[in-house]
Every structure is written in C-alpha cells, then in structure tokens.
N, C-alpha and C positions, 0 to 999 in steps of 0.2 A: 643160505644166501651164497652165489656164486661172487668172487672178486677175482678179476681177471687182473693184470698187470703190466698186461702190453704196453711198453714203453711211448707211444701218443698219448697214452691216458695218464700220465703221472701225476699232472697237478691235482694239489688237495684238496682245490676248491670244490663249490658244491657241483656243477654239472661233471667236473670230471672224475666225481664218487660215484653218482648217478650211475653215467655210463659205465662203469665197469659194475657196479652191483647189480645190473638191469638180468632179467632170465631172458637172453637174447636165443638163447637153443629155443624159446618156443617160438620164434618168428623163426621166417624165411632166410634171412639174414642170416642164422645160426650163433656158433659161439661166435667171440671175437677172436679169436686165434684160428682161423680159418676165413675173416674177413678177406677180399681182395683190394691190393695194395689204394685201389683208387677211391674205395669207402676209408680205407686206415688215413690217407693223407688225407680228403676231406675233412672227416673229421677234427683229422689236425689241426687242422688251418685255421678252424672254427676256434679249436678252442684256446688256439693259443692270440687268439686275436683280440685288442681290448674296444673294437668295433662289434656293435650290436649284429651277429651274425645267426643266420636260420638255415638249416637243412634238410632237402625234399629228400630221400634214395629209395631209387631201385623202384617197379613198377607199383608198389605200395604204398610209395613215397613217405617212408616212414620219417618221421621225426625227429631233427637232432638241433641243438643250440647253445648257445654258450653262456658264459654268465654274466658277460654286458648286455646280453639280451635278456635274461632273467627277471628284470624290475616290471619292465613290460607286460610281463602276465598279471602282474597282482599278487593279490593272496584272496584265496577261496573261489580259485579261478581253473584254470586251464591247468597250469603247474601241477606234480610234472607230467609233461608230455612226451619224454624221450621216449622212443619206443611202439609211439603209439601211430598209429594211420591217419596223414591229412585231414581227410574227409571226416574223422573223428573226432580231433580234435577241432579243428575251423569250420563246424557244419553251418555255423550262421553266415559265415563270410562263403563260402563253397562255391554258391554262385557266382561271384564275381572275382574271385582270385584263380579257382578250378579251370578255367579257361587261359588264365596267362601261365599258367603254369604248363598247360596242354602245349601251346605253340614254343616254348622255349624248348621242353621235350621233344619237339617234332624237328625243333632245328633253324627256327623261324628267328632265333636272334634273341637277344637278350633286350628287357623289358626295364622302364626305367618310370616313376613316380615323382612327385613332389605333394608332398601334403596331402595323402589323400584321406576321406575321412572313411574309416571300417568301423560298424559296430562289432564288439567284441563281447563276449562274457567275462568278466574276470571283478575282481574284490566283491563277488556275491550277484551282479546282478550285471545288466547290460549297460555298456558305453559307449558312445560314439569318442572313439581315437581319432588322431591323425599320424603317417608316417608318410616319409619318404624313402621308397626304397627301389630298389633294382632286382631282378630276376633275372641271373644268367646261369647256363649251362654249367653243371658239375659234371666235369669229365672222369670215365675211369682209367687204368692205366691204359688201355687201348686207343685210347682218344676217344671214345663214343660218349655220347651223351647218355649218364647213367644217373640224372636227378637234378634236382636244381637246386642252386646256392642265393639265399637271400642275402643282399646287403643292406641292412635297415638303420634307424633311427628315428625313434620315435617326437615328432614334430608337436603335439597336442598342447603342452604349456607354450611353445612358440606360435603356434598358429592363434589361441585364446589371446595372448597378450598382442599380436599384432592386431586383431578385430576387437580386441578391447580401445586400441587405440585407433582405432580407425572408426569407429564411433565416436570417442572424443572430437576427432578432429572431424568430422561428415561435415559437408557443407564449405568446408574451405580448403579441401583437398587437389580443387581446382586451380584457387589462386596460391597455393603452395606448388603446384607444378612449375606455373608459371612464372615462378620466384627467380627463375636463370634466365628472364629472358630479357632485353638489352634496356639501359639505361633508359633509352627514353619510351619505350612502349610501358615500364614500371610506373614511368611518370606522368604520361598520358593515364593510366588505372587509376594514378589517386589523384588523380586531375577529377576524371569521374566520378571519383566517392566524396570527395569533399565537393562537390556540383551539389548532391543529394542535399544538404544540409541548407536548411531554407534562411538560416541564422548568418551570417557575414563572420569568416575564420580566415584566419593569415598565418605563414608559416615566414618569419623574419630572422634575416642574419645581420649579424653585427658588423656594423660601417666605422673603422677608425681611424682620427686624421691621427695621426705620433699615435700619443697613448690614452688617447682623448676616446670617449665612445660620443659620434658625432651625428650618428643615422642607423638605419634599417634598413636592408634590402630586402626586395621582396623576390622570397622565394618559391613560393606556393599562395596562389590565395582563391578563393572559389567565386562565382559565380555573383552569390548572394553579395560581396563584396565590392569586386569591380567595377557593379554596377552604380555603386556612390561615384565613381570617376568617369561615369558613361562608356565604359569600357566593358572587354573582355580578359579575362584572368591571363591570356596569355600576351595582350600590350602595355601590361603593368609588371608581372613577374620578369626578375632583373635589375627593374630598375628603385632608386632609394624610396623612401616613403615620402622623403622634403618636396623631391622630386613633382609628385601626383599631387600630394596633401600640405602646400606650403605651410600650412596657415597652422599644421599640427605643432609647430614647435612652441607656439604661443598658447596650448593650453595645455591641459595638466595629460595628456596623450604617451607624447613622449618619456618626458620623466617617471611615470609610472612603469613603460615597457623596460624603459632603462634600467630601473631598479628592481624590478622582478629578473631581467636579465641576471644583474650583475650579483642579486643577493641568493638567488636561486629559489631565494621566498615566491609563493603565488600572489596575485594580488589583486584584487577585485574593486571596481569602484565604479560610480555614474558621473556621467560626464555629459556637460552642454556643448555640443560642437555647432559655434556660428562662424567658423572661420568658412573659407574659400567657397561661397554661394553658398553654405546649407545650413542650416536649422534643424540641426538633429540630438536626442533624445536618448543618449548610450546609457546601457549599463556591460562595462567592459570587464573582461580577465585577462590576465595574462602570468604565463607558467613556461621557465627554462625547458628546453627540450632537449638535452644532448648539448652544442655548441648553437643554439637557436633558440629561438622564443616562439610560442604559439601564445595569437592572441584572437580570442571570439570577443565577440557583442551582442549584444541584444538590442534593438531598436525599438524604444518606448516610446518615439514620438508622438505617434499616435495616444496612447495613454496618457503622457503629459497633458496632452493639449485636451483630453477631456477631463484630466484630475486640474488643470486650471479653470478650463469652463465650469467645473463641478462646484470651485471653489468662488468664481464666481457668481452662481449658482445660488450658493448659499448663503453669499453675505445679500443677495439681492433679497433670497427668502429670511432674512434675517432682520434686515431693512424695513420687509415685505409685513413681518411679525409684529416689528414694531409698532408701525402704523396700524395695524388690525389689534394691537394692545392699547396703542392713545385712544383710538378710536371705540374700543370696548367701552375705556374709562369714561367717557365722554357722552356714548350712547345708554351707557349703565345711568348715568348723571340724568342725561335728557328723559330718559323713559321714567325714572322715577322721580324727578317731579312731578311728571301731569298725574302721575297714580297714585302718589303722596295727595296732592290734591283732589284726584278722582273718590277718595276715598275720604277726605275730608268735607267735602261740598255733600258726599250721602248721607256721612253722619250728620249734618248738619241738616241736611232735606228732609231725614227721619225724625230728628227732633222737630223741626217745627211743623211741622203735620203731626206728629202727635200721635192724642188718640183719636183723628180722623181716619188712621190707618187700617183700610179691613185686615181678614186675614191675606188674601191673594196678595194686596200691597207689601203686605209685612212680607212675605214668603218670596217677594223679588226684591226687596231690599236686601234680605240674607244672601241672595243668588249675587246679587251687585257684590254686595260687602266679600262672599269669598272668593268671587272671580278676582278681584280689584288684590287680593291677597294673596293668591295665588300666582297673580301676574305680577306680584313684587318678588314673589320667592322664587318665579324664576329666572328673573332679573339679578337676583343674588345669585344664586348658582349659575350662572352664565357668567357671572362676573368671577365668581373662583374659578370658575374652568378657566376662564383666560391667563389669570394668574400664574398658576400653575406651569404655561408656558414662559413662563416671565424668566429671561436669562439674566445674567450676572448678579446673581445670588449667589454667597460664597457656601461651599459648601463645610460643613463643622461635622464634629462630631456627637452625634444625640443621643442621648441615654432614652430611649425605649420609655422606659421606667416613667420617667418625667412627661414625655409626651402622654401617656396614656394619665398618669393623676392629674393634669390639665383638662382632658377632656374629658373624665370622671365629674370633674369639678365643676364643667360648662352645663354638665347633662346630668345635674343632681338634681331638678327637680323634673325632670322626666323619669329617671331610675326611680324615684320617692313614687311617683303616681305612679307606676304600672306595677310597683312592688318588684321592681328585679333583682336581681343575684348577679354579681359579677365576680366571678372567681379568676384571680389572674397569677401567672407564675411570674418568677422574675424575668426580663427580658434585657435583652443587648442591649449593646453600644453599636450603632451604624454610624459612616459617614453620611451626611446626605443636610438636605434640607429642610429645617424644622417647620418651619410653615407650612410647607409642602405636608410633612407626617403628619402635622395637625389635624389637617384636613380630612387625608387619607381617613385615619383612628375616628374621627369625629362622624366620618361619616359610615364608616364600617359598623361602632357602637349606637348609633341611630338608628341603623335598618336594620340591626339584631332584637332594638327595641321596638318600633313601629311593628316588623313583621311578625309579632308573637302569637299565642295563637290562643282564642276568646276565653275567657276566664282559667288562663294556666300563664302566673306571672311567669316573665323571663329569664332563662341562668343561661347565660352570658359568659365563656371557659377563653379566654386569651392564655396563648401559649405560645413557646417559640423551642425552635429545634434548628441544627444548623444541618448542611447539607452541600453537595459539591453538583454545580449544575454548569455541564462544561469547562471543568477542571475547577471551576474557581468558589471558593467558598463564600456558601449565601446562607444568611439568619432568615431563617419562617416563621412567620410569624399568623398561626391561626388563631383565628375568632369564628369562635363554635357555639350556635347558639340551639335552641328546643321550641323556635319558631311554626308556621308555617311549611318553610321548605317550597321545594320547586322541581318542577321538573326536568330531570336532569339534561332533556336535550337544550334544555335553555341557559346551558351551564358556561357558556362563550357568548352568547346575544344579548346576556342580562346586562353587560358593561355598553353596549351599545348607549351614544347620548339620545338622551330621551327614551332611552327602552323602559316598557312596564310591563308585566305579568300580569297585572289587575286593576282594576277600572277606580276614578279617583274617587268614586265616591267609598270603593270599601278602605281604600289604603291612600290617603292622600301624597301630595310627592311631586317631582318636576322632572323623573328620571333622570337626572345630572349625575345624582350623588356618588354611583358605579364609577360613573362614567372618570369622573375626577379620579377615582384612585386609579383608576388602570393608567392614567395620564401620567399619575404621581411616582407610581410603581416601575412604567417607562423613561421618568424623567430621573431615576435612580439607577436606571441598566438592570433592573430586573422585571415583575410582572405579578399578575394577580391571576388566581385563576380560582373557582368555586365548584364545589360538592351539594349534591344536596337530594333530596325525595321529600315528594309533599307528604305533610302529616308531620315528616321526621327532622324538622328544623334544617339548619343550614351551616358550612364551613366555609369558609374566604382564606384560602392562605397569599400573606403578601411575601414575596422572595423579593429581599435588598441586600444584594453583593456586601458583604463584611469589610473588601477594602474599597480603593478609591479606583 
C-alpha cells in the first residue's frame, strides 16, 4: 500500500486517507508527488471544504470528493470512487450529466441546478435523488480549463417534505396565495363562501353603551340571511341588529347571542320569532369567535307548520276513532240482536214442525243455524278488533305467567276434548295492556288448537327469550305447536283481517283472530311474525319491548 504525505492531504478523515492510499501511478495522473499545482489545490479546496463538493480532472475526468459529500453515496453503492472514471462510476446518469459536463469543458460557462431529480445506484439498489448543484470550471495553474468542480447538496428529504406538504394543502393553495391581497377583495371571497351556505349565518360584533352589552353589529352575514330583511348582505352589514330586527329584543334572540357572547359557552336553542312581520320557526346557535359571535339557524318553519297540521291530524283521527269505536259498540249491539233473534225464531220454527221435517228441511235448518252462528262470531271478533284500538287504557305491568293461566283456564274444555299438551316455560313481566295480551294468548292457543292435524292430539311449547331489536330490548314470546302448518309464503298474509288458508267447512273461523294480535302486538311497539311448513306445525313469535 502506497501512503503519500503531501501536505493538502493531511486530514485524517476518511476521503483524505483514501486519497493518499489510492495506487495512483496506475492512472494517468501518476503519483501524487508529481501532481500539477492546479490538481494539488483543487483538490485542496475540496477537501478542506465542509460544503458537499465533487471533482471531474483531467480528459478522464477522474473522480475526487470530499467527505460532506460522502453520506450521498450510501452504503453498498458507488463508494469509493476516488480514482475511478466519470463514466464508470455515473453510468446510469451519463446521459444526462456527460453533456453538462462537455460544455463547461468546452468553456461554455458554468451550469447551475435546483432540485433536480437523478436516478442513482447506491444502499443496494436504484433511487431517484434530488440535488442542487452547480458545474463550473476547475482551472489549473495556467488558467485553462483542466476539469470540473461540482458544488452540491443533496435536496431529496427537502424536496419529499415540501411535496409531502403540498399534497396536504392541494386544493387551497390558490386561496393561500391570495392570502396578501387587500382587505376588501378578502372580504368580497368570504362574502362568496358564506353565499354558498343555503342556511342563514351572521358574523356579529359587540355593541356597548358604558359597560352595558347593548346590541350587535353586523359584520358578515350571507345571503340566505338578508333575505328575512328583503335585503342584500351588503345593506345590512354595519349596521346593529336592533337596527333591521327591532322586534329581536323582545324574544329570547338577543339574550341568548349575549350570553354565548359573554360566557364563551356555545349555545343552541329554538325559537318562535313573530316579531316585525314574520312567523318563523328557528332552531338557532351561536359560538364566540375571537372578539365576535357567529350565529346560524335553521328554518323549521315549514316543518312546524306540518308537525302542527300532523298534530291536528291526529287528534281529528283520534276523534275520528272514537266515533268509529261508539259506533262499533252500537252496530255490534244492533246486528246482534236481530241474530240473537234470527236464531231464536229457527229454533223455535224447528220445534214446532217437528217431525214434519224431511231430511232436505232438516239439512237447511242446520245451514240457517250455523250461518246465524257464524254471523255472531264474527260480530264478536269485530268487536275485539275495535277494542284493541281503544285508547286511554293505562298501561301496567303483566306477568306473562298469569296471562297465559287465565286463558288455560278459558280453553280447559277445548284442551280436555282434543286431548292437548301444553308445555310452557316461565315467562316475563311486560309493560303493556292486559286485556290487550288476553286476547293476543287466547287467540294464538286457539289456532294452535283448532289447527292440529286429524287424529295426532296437540303439544302446544310457549316459550320466551329476550332479544335486542333496534337497540332496545324485547321479551319473545313463541308458541310452537305440531299442527297443520302453512306455507311459508303466507307467512305475512296470514295476519291479514279476514285471511284464511282453508275453506270453512274444514277449519271454521272469522279470520279476525291473526288479525287482532298483529294489532295487539302494534299497539305494544312491537310485532308478530310466523314460521311454519305444512305437515310440520306452526311458530308465532310475539316481540313486546321489555320497557315502556
């Protein structure tokens, strides 16, 4: 290993070891103790510099650099290159640097950069860099141009973090230009963007008589706004609010801005404004802004005036109800008398005919007798459907339990004749309506019993599970019976009033019974809904909200 000593090379750092260990006798260059004075201070210059510096010399343009420029190669890159040829070391860049480097040589002036991006080889593999650098003339002691001297600095964490943030900001890097430009073109822009806003928004300063907060001026306010005063934003802005809106001191307007003002708290509220001609529907805020208050609204008027009609609405359909409830009671009344008696006057027609009755007579006296009976039972069940409507029923709390041994107890001699099975777990406590559940259970265990299926008595499985049906928790209550069954697309049509799946001579009936619990199940804030396959019996789960 050769170590030369020449006094430019002293420092101990790593390029200035480099170059003196380098076997420069086998380049053109030769030893260094024979360099000419204008490579020896180049050099120099280079390395005594703590500026990122690169050196082209001599028609080879061999290689020199210093060790602020050293981090720049990497590791498992270029490094080291002292010694070695341009075009050896930079073959990927060659193209486009081999050319600036020609004209600086030729005398063409020194070249200069900002950010430019080079793919490079270096820590293993390829990378697109950035630098900014300059290429000027390395003269030797003649004056002539004998190589070129890079002035660099490598730009690549600078250039990523400004296009890191110039992404962030894309999109408003327009209106941040225009950030310098005069007062009132600033204020004409957010004149325009608070335009956009189809809502009514105000930008208010505090008005004081002494130490009094007395008003609001108006500093800002949009379009959507000025138009309550038949104005535009800019014959109102300036002037106080008392000023345009007398009538605001007299409702709750004022004092609200006031005190959001003065606490710094937000503060949100609705408000009826019938002062100074209008009849309007606010739902207001208002929030400190700096030394101002910003206050939006919402205009519900509209809304109002259909949640009163609504309300209207419903005490009429309420009204409405009533009278279609007298009128139930009433026509229930009327219709079963004459049927009461229709059916009184046959029994009495049959008896005293006697045994003059052939069979044909007998045979339309039965047809009389169950029509006449039929048309009562559905006069009963027309009459609980209306019930079930029936408001101002307090609602309590019903133990399950009790409801369902009550209408055990009604349908003990229908359970005794068909020979059923009724197996039941324990069940809740709802809030709700007991008459209402009566009915429901009475008529859910009836059509479990009616629909069974020919010689295979009844088992009848009441069960209850709880369950969260849009957030809120609801007791289910299935009844599962080893009936008939049904087919499942008729598993939503069956609650229809008056729906039937089967003709009345095989399964008699008024199609109500469904019908009433879907009612009952509604008039609870929950619902019914059924499962089932013919052959394979049937399931009814009733969902009733747990609380109120």
């Amino acid at each position: 290993m050769i170590v030369h000593s020449a006094p430019f090379l002293q420092g101990n750092t790593e390029l200035p070891r480099l170059i003196r260990r380098y076997d420069w006798a086998a380049t053109s260059l030769g030893p260094i103790d024979g360099w000419p004075p204008g490579l020896r201070i180049n050099v120099g210059n280079i390395l005594a510099s703590a500026f990122p510096m690169f050196l082209f010399w001599g028609p080879e343009l061999y290689c020199f650099y210093n060790d602020a420029f050293r981090p720049s190669l990497g590791s498992d890159g270029k490094h080291p290159a002292i010694g070695k040829k341009g075009p050896d070391v930079w073959p990927e860049i060659w193209d486009g640097i081999g050319p600036l480097l020609e004209r600086v040589l030729a005398g063409d002036g020194p070249t200069w950069r900002k950010d430019e991006p080079v793919v490079m080889f270096r820590n293993g593999s390829l990378e697109t860099v950035y630098w900014t650098f300059s290429y000027s003339p390395a003269l030797d002691e003649h004056g002539g141009i004998a190589g070129v001297l890079v002035t660099c600095i490598e730009t690549t964490d600078e250039v990523a973090a400004r296009r890191a943030i110039s992404e962030q900001v894309a999109g408003r890097t327009a209106e941040l230009a225009r950030a310098g430009a005069a007062l009132e073109a600033a204020n004409q822009y957010l004149q325009q963007v608070i335009n956009l806003f189809r809502e009514p928004l105000q930008i208010l300063a505090p008005v004081y008589e002494g130490d009094t907060l007395a008003d609001f001026r108006y500093v800002l306010t949009n379009e959507a706004y000025a138009a309550y005063a038949n104005a535009r934003p800019a014959d109102i802005e300036g002037k106080r609010v008392g000023e345009v809106f007398p009538g605001y001191f007299q409702t709750s307007s004022f004092t609200n801005v006031a005190a959001a003002f003065q606490s710094g708290v937000p503060a949100t509220w609705e408000l009826h404004y019938d002062q100074d001609g209008l009849d309007l529907h606010n739902r207001m805020s208002a929030q400190r802004f700096g030394n101002e208050v910003l206050v939006h609204f919402t205009d519900f008027t509209q809304v109002k005036k259909l949640e009163l009609e609504l309300v209207k609405k419903v005490d009429e359909l309420q009204r409405s109800n009533q009278k279609l409830e007298e009128f139930a009671h009433a026509a229930s009344h009327d219709l079963k008398e004459p049927i009461r008696k229709v059916k009184v006057f046959t029994s009495m027609l049959r008896d005293q005919l006697g045994a003059n009755l052939d069979a044909a007579q007998l045979s339309t006296f039965s047809k009389m007798e169950l029509a006449t009976s039929r048309m009562g039972d559905l006069v009963n069940d027309l009459l609980l459907y209306s019930h079930v409507s029936q408001q101002g029923l307090e609602k309590t709390q019903v133990p399950l339990d009790d409801v369902l041994r009550q209408v055990t107890e009604d349908l003990e001699v229908a359970i005794r004749q068909e020979g059923a099975q009724l197996l039941a777990e324990p069940l809740p406590v709802v809030p709700g309506f007991r008459r209402q559940l009566l009915q429901a259970f009475q008529n859910l265990l009836a059509n479990a019993l009616k629909y069974h299926r020919p010689g295979v008595p009844p088992v009848i499985k009441i069960s209850a599970a709880t369950a969260l049906l849009e957030g809120r928790a609801h007791a289910v209550v299935s009844v599962a019976d080893n009936g008939i069954g049904f087919d499942p697309e008729y598993a939503t049509q069956i609650f229809g009033l008056f729906a039937r799946l089967h003709a009345r001579d095989q399964y008699g009936g008024t199609g109500v019974g469904l019908s009433i619990v879907k009612k009952v199940a509604e008039q609870h804030g929950g619902h019914i809904e059924a499962e089932g396959h013919p052959g394979a019996g049937a399931t009814f789960r009733l969902w009733l909200p747990l609380s109120w």
